[in-house]
C-alpha positions in Angstrom: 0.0 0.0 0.0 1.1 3.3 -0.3 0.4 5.9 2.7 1.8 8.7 3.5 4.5 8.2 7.3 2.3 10.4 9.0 -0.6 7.8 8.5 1.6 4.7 9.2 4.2 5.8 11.6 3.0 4.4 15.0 2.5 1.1 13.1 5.9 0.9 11.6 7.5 1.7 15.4 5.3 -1.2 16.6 6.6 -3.4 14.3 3.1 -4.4 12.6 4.1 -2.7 9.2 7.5 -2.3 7.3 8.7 0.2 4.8 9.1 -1.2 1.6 10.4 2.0 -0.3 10.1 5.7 -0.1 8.2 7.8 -2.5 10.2 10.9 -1.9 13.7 11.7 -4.3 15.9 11.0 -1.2 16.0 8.6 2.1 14.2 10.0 4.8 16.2 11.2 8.2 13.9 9.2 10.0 13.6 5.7 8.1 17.9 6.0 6.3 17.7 2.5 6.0 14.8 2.6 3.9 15.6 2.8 0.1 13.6 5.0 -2.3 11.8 3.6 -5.6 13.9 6.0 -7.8 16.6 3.6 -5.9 14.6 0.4 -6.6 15.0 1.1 -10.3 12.5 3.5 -11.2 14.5 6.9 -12.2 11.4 9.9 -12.4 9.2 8.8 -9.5 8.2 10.9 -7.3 5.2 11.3 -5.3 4.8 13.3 -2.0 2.4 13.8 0.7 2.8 17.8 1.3 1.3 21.0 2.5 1.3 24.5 2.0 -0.4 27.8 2.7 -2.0 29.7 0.4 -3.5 33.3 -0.1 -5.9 34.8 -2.4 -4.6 35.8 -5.5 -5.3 39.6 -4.7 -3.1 39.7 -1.5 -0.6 41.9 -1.8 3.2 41.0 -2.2 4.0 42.5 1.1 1.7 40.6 3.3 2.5 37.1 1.3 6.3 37.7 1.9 5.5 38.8 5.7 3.0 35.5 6.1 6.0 33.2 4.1 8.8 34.5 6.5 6.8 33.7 9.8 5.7 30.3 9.0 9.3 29.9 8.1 10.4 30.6 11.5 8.1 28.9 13.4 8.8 25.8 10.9 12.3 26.2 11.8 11.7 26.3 15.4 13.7 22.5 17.5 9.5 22.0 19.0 8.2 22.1 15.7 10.5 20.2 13.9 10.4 17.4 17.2 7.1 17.6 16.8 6.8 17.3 12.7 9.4 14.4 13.0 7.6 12.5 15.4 4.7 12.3 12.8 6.9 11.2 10.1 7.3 14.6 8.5 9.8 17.0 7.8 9.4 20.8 7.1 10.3 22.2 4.2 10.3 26.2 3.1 10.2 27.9 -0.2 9.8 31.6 -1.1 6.1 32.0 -2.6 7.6 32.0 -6.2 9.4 28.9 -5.7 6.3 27.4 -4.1 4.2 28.3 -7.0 7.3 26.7 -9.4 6.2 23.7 -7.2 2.4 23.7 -7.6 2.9 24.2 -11.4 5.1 21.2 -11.8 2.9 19.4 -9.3 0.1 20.2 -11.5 1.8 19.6 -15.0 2.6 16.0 -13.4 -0.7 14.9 -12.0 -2.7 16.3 -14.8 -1.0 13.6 -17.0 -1.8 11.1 -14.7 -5.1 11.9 -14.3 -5.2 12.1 -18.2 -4.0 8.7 -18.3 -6.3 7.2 -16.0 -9.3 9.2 -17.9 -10.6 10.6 -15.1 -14.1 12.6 -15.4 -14.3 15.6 -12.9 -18.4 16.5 -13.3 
């Protein structure tokens, strides 16, 4: 199956599940001994469970840049990142252009797979 750590985490420290592969382009800091699929033979994939905050388009640049550099520093805070790690997650910043790079190539990729799988949205 394929879940994302936060979901399986307490399971895989009990010892009722076990990491096959990771999803994510590198090892994870909490499971190193893990491999990743690109590792297991399959060079482009990628898929991520991942959050982010967003604003309406209208908000202006000043507020956005203000909102991105607080949750930065809370994000970068040792209880956060205990806390985050915990739950099998790690925190990850961007500026709000590269996290809209991100979204678009997020977008560009799913939208071919959800093209592939012809999907109906009604």
């Amino acid at each position: 199956m394929f879940a994302s750590p936060l979901e399986v985490m307490q399971h895989v420290k009990s010892g009722k599940l076990r990491v096959l592969a990771a999803t994510s382009p590198g090892r994870l800091s909490y499971w190193p001994e893990v491999p990743t699929v690109i590792e297991s033979g399959y060079p482009d994939y990628e898929a991520l469970a991942w959050f982010g905050v967003v604003a309406p388009a209208a908000t202006p640049r000043d507020i956005v840049a203000r909102l991105a550099t607080e949750i930065g520093a809370i994000l970068a805070t040792p209880e956060v990142k205990e806390r985050l790690a915990a739950q099998g997650a790690e925190a990850a910043t961007a500026t709000p252009e590269e996290f809209g790079r991100f979204l678009d190539r997020e977008h560009a990729r799913w939208s071919v797979a959800v093209k592939a799988a012809n999907v109906k949205i009604e």
